[in-house]
ROLUMLUM-273167 format. One record per residue (C-alpha): residue in one letter; chain; x negated, y, z. Coordinates in steps of 0.5 Angstrom, whole numbers, padded with zeros to 4 digits, always signed. Each point is the difference from the previous one (the first is absolute). Layout:
REM residues N
  pakol  torvex   east  north     up
      A       A      X      Y      Z
...
This chain:
REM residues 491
  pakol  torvex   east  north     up
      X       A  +0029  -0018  -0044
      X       A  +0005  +0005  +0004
      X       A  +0006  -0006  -0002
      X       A  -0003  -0006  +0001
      X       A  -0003  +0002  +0007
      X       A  +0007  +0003  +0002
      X       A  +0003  -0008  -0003
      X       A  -0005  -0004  +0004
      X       A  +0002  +0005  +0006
      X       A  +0007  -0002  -0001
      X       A  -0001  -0008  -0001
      X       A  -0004  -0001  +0005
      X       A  +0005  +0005  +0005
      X       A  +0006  -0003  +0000
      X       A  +0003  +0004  -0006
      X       A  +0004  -0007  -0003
      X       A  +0004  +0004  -0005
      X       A  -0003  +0005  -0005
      X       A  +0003  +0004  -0005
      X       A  -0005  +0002  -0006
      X       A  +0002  +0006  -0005
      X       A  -0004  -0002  -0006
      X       A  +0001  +0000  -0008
      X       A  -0006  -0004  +0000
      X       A  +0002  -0007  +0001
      X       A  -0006  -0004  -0002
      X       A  -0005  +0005  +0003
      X       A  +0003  -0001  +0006
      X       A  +0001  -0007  +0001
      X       A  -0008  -0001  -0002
      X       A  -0002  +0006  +0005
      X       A  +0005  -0005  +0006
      X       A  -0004  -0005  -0003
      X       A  -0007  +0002  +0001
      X       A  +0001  +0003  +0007
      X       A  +0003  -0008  +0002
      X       A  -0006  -0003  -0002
      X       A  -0005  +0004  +0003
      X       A  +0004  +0002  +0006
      X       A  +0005  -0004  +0002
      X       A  +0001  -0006  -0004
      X       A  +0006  +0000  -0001
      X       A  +0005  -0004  -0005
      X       A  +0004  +0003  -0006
      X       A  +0007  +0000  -0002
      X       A  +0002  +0004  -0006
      X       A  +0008  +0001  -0001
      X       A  +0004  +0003  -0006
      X       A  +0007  +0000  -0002
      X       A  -0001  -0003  -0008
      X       A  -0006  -0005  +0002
      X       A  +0000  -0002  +0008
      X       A  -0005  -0001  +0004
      X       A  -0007  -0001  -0004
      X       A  -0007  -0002  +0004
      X       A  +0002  -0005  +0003
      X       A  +0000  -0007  -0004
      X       A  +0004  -0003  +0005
      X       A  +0006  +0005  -0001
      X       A  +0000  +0002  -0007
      X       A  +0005  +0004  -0003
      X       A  +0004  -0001  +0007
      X       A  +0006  +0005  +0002
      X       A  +0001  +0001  -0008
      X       A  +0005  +0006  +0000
      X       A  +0001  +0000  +0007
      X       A  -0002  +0005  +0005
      X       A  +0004  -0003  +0005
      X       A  -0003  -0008  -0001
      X       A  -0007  +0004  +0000
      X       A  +0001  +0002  +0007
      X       A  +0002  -0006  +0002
      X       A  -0006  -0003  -0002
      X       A  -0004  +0004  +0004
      X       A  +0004  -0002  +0006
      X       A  +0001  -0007  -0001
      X       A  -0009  -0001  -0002
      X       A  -0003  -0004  +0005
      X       A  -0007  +0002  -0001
      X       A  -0005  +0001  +0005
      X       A  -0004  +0005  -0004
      X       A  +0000  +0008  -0001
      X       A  +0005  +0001  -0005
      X       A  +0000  +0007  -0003
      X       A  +0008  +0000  -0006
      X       A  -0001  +0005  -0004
      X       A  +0007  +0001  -0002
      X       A  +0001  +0005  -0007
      X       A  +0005  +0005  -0001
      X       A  +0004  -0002  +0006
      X       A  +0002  +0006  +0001
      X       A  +0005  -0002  -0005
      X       A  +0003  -0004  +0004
      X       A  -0001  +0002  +0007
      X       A  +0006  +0004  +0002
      X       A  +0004  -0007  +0000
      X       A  +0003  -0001  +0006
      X       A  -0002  -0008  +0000
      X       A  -0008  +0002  -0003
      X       A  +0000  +0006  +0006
      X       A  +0003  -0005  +0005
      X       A  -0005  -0005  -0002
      X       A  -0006  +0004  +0000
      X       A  +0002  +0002  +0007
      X       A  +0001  -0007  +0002
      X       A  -0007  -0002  -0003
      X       A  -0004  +0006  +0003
      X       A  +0001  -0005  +0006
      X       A  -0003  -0005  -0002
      X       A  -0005  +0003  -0004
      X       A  -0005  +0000  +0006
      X       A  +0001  -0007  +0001
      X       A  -0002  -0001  -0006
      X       A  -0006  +0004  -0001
      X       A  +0003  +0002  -0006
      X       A  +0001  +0007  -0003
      X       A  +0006  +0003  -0006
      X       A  -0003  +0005  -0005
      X       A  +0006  +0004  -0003
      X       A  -0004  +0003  -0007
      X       A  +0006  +0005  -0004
      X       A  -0002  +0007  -0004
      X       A  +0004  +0004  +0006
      X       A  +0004  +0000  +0006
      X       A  +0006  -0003  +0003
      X       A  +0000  -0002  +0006
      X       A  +0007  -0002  +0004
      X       A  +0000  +0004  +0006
      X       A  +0001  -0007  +0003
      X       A  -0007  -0002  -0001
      X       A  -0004  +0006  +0001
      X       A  -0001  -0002  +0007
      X       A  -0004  -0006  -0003
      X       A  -0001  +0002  -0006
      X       A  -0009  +0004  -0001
      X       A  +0000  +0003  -0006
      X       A  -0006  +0002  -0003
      X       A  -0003  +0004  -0007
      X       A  -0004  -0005  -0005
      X       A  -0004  +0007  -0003
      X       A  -0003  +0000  -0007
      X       A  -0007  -0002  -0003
      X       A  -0005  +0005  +0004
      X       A  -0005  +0002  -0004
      X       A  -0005  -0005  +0002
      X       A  +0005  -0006  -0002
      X       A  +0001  +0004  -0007
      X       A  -0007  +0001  -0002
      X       A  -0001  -0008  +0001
      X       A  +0006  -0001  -0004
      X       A  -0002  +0005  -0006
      X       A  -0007  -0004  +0001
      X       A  +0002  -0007  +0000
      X       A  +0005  +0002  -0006
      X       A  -0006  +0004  -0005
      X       A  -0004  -0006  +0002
      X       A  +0004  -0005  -0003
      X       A  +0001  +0005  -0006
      X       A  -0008  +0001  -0001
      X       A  +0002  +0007  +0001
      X       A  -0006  +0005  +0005
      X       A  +0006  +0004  +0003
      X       A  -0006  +0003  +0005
      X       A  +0000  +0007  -0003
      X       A  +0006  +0000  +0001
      X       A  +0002  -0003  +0006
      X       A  +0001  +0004  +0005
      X       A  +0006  +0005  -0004
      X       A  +0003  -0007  -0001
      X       A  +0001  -0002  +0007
      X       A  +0003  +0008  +0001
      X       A  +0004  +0000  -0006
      X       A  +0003  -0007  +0003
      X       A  +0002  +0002  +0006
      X       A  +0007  -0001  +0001
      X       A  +0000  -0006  -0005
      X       A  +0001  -0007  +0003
      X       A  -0005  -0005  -0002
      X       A  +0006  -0003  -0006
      X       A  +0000  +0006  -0003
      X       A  -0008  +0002  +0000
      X       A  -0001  -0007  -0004
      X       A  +0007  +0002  -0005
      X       A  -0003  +0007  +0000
      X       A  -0007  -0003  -0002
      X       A  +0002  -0004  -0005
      X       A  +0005  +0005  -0005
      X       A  -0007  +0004  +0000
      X       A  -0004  -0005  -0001
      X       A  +0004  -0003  -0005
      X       A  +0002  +0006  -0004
      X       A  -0008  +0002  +0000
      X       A  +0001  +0007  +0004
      X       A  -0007  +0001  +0003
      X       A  +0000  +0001  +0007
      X       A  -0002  +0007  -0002
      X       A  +0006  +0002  -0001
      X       A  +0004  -0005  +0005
      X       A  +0000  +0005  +0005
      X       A  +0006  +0004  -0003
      X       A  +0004  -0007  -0002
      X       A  -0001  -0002  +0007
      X       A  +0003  +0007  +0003
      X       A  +0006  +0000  -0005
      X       A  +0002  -0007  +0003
      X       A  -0001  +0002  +0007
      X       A  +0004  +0006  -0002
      X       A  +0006  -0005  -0002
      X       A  -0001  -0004  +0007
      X       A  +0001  +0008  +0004
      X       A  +0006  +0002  -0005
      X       A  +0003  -0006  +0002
      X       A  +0001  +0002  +0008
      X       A  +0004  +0007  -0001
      X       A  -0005  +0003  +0006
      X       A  -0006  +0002  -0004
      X       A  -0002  +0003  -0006
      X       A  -0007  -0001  -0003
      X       A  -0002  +0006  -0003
      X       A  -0004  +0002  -0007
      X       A  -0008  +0003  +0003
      X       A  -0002  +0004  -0006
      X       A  -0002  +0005  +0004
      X       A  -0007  +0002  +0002
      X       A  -0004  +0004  +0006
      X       A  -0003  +0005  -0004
      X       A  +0007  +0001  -0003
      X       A  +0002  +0004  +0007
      X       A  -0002  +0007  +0001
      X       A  -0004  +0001  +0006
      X       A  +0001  -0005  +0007
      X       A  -0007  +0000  +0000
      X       A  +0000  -0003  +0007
      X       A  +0005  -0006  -0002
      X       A  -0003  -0002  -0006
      X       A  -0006  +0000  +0004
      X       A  +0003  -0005  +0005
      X       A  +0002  -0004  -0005
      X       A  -0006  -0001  -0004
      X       A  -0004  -0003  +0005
      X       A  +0005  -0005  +0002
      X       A  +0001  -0002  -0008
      X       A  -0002  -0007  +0002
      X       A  +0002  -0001  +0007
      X       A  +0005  -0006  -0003
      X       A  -0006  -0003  -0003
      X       A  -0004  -0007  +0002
      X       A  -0006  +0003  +0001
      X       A  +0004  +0005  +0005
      X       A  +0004  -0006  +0003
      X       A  -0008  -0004  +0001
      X       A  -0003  +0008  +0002
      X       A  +0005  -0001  +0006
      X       A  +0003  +0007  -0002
      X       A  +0008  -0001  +0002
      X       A  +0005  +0003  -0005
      X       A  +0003  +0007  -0001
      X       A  +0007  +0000  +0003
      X       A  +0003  +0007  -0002
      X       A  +0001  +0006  -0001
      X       A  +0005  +0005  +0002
      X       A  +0000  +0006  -0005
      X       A  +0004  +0007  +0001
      X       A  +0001  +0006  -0003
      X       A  +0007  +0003  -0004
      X       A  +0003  -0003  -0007
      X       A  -0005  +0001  -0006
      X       A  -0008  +0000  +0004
      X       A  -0002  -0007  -0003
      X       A  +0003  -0005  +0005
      X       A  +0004  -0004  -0005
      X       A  -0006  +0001  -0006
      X       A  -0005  -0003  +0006
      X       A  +0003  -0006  +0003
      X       A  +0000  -0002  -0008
      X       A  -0007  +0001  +0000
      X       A  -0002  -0003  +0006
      X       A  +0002  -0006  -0004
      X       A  -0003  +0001  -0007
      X       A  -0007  +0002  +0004
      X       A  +0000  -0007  +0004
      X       A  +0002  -0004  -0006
      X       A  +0006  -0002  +0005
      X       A  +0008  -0001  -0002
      X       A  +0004  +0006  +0003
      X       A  +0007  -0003  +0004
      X       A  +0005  +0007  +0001
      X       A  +0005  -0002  +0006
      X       A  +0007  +0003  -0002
      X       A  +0002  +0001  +0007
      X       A  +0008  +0001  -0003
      X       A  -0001  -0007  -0002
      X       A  -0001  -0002  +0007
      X       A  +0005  +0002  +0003
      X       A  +0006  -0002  -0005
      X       A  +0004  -0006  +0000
      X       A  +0004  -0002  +0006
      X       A  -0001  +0001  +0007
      X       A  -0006  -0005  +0003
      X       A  -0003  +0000  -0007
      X       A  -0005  +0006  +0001
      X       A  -0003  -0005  +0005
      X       A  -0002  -0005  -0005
      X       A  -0001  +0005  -0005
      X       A  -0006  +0003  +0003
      X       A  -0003  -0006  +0002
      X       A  +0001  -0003  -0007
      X       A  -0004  +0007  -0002
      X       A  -0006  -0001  +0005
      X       A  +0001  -0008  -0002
      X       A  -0001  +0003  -0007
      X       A  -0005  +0004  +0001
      X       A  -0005  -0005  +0003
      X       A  +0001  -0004  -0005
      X       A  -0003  +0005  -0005
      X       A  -0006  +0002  +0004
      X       A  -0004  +0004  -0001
      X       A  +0004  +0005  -0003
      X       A  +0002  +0006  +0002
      X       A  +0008  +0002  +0003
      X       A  +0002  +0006  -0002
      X       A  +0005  +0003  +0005
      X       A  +0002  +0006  -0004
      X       A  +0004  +0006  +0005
      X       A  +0000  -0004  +0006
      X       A  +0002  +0007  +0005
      X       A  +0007  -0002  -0003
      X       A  +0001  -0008  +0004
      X       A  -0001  +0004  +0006
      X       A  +0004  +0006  -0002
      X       A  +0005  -0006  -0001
      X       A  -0001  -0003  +0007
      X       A  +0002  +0007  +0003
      X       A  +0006  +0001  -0003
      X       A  +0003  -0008  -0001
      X       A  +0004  -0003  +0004
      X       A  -0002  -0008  -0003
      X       A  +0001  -0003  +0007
      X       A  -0007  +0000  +0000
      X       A  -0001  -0004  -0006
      X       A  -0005  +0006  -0003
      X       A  -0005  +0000  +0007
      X       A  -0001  -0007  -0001
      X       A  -0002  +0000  -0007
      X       A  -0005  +0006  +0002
      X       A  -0003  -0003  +0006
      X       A  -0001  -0007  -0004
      X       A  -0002  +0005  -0005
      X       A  -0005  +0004  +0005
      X       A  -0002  -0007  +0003
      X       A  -0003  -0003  -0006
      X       A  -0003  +0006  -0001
      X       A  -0004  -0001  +0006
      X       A  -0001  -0007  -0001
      X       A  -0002  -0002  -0006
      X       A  -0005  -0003  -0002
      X       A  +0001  -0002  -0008
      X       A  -0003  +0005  -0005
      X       A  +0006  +0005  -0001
      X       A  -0002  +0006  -0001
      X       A  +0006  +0005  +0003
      X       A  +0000  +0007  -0004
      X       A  +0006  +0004  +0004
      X       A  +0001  +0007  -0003
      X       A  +0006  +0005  +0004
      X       A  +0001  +0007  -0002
      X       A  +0003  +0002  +0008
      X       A  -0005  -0002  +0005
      X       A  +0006  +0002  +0005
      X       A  +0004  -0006  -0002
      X       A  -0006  -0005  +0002
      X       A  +0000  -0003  +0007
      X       A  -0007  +0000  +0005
      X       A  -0001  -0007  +0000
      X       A  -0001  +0000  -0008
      X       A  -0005  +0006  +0000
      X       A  -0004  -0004  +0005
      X       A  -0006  -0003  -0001
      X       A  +0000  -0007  -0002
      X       A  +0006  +0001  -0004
      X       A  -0005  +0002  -0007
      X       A  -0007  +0001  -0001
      X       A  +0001  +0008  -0001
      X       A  +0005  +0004  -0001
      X       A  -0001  +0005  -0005
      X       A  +0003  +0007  -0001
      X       A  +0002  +0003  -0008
      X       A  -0001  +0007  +0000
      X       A  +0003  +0005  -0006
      X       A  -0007  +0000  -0004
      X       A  -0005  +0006  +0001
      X       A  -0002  +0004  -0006
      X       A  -0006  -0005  -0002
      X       A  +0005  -0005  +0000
      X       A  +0005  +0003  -0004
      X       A  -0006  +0002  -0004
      X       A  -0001  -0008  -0001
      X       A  +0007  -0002  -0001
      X       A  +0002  +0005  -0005
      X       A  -0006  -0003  -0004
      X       A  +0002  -0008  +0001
      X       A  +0006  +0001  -0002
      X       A  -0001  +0005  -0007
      X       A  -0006  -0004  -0001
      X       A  +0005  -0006  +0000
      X       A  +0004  +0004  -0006
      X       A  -0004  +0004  -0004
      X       A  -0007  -0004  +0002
      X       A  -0004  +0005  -0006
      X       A  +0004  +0006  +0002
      X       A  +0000  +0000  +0006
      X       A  -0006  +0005  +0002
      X       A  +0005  +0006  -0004
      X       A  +0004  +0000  +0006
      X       A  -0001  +0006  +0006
      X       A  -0001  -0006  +0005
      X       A  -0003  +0006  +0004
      X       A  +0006  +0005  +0000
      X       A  +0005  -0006  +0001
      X       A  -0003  -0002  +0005
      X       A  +0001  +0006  +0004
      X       A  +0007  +0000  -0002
      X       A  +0002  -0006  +0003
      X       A  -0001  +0001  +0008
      X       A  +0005  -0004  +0004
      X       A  +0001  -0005  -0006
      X       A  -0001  -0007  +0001
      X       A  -0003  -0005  -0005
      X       A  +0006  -0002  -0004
      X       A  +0003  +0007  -0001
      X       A  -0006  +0002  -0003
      X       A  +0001  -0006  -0005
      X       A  +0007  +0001  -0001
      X       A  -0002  +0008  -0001
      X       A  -0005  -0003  -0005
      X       A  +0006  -0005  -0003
      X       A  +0005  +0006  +0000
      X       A  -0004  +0005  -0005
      X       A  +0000  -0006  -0004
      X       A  +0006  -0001  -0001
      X       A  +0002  +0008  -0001
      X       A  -0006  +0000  -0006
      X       A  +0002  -0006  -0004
      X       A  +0008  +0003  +0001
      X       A  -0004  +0005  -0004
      X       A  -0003  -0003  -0004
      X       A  -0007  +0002  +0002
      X       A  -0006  -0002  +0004
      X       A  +0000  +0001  +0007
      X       A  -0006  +0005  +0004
      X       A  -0002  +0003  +0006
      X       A  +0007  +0005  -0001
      X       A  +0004  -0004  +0000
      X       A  -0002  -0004  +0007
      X       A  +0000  +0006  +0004
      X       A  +0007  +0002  -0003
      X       A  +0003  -0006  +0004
      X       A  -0004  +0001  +0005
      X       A  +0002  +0007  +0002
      X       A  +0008  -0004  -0001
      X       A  -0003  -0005  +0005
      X       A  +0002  +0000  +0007
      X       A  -0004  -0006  +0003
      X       A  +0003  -0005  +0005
      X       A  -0006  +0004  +0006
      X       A  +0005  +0006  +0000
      X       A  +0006  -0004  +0002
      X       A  -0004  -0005  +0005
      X       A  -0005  +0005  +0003
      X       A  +0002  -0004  +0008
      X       A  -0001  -0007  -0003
      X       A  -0006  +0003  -0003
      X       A  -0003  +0004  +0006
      X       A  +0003  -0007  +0004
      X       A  -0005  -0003  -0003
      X       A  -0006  +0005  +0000
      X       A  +0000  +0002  +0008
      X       A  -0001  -0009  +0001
      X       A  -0006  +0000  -0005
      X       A  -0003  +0006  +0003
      X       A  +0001  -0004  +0006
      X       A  -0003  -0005  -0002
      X       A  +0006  -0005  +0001
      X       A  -0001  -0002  -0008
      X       A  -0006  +0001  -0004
      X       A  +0000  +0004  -0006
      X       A  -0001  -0004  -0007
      X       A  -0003  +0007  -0003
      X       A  -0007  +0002  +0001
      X       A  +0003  +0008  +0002
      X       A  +0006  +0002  +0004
């Protein structure tokens, strides 16, 4: 309902020269078309270069192949009627210096006219010369209300009870327009795949779309809470929002989770947890490669973190995972952009901010040095979490997970106990990786692998917490301080 109220606002206000980016054509002319006859009862032209104009009888395929004779139309009409033209693809053709000279010599009249020119293209050009004239709107994609009608209404006709169902439909085609939640339907229906198992289709699907901008990846969710060693107070926090994205949340009144912010040094379950959160929510997981951002020519990096934030509403509810995020401002004090790197973390920091879509921000940093005030502050996550070395029960639980992951009837043989002590200052993944490296030590020899042969790598070990102790002690005195909660129980 955000764009219609902003349309009306602008066709009741002066706003004679509208430009919509949208690739939802038919949509968008049936939505215009509802709001004039509510509202403002005006009449509706509708241009395209191949078939000209349509929806008016009295000039029917008018201005065939011709933008400019299109535009001449407008002007030469003697109505006395609202009009609203709804002018397809003509960014096509909108740098033409007799178009752009045209549309601002008609911009005059229009008022007169009481008349409004809709430009409908899938993205923007917008000459410099008409800028000042030009209002440029977005047409969002299907909300969730608009998609659960469509999906309603498509299993109506097909005699099929989606109702089971329907509300993972409706999260699983956020970010489809409405042409491919019908197309996407159909291949279903039609090759009998029950809806059970249309989840993942789906998922592949919206991956091919994501796939297609070069900003985000969409990540593989295989990995569970109970699968992380310890993190009690985390896991906690998050089990209790596990339906925050639901319908029932949104009737409730409960407003969305934001985010959060997890620190703490390589190997303590940053990475693993942002993939959880995921699989536990029954969410897409977006990861943010920051490189991406900032590649390509000058000015590009603007764009792109717009087109990130874009992409990533469009996919709402999904969780943002933004991994190492200390080394964009690590960057921003050692660059020299001509500032292009501040205005992409202040619109990054604003959105942060303001967001109202169901996005969930999962920032992970190993340095909270790097980290400016205004990022800690409250407002920009829901919590922020630090992620400590594990204390000896949770280096007892981690030893088990993993060997109960590779040796799931032997794995009570091994001297977790005895391990355990061993591995003080180890993080979780070098617990793991001591696990993986006796293994490969016993299979060299032919052998099976046993507690032995753990602590012989272990005592060879030297964990990344002895070459880290500053960033380590760093983090400690700010959770002592009570700066940052601890995802752990103890300290």
């Amino acid at each position: 309902m955000h764009f219609n109220k902003e349309l009306r606002l602008l066709l009741s206000s002066q706003h004679f020269l509208i430009y919509i980016c949208t690739n939802e054509e038919e949509r968008l002319e049936y939505t215009i078309n509802q709001i004039t006859q509510k509202y403002t009862k005006h009449t509706i032209y509708s241009w395209d270069f191949i078939d000209g104009y349509q929806n008016n009888p009295n000039y029917i395929n008018k201005a065939k192949r011709n933008p400019l004779e299109a535009l001449e139309l407008i002007d030469t009409l003697q109505s006395t009627q609202l009009n609203i033209f709804i002018l397809k693809d003509f960014h096509v053709f909108i740098n033409d210096i007799s178009i752009t000279r045209k549309l601002k010599n008609i911009y005059k009249k229009l008022k007169e006219m009481n008349s409004y020119i809709v430009i409908s293209a899938p993205e923007i050009k917008i000459p410099t010369l008409l800028e000042e004239v030009i209002t440029l709107i977005s047409f969002p994609l299907p909300n969730s209300k608009e998609i659960e009608n469509e999906l309603s209404n498509l299993f109506e006709i097909m005699n099929i009870d989606p109702q089971i169902y329907l509300e993972n439909l409706v999260i699983a085609y956020r970010g489809f327009s409405i042409d491919k939640i019908r197309k996407s339907i159909s291949k279903l229906i039609y090759s009998n795949i029950s809806l059970k198992n249309t989840l993942d289709i789906i998922l592949e699907e919206k991956q091919k779309i994501i796939q297609q901008t070069d900003i985000l990846d969409l990540e593989k969710v295989n990995h569970y809470l109970e699968e992380i060693g310890g993190l009690t107070n985390l896991k906690e926090w998050l089990i209790k929002r596990s339906c925050s994205f639901s319908i029932q949340a949104r009737n409730y009144g409960l407003p969305s989770p934001k985010g959060l912010l997890l620190i703490g040094i390589q190997g303590t379950g940053k990475s693993l947890s942002a993939k959880a959160i995921a699989q536990q929510w029954k969410i897409p997981l977006l990861k943010l490669d920051i490189g991406k951002i900032f590649k390509g020519i000058i000015g590009e990096s603007e764009e792109r973190i717009r087109q990130m934030i874009n992409l990533a509403e469009k996919t709402a509810p999904c969780v943002l995972w933004i991994d190492e995020i200390d080394k964009i401002f690590n960057r921003m004090e050692n660059n020299n952009d001509s500032g292009t790197t501040n205005r992409v973390l202040s619109c990054f920091l604003t959105w942060l901010s303001e967001k109202e879509t169901q996005v969930f921000i999962v920032a992970t940093a190993n340095n909270i040095e790097y980290l400016p005030p205004e990022l800690l502050r409250k407002g920009r996550f829901d919590e922020i979490f630090f992620l400590d070395l594990p204390n000896f029960n949770e280096r007892c639980q981690i030893f088990q997970i993993h060997l109960m992951k590779i040796r799931p009837l032997t794995w009570t043989q091994y001297n977790i106990i005895k391990l355990s002590n061993l591995t003080e200052k180890f993080s979780g993944a070098e617990i793991k990786q001591s696990i993986v490296e006796a293994m490969h030590n016993a299979f060299y020899e032919k052998r099976e692998f046993n507690t032995e042969d753990i602590i012989k790598v272990i005592r060879e070990f030297i964990p990344l917490a002895f070459t880290n102790q500053k960033s380590i002690s760093s983090l400690q005195e700010w959770a002592k301080l009570g700066n940052i909660r601890l995802a752990s129980k103890s300290y």
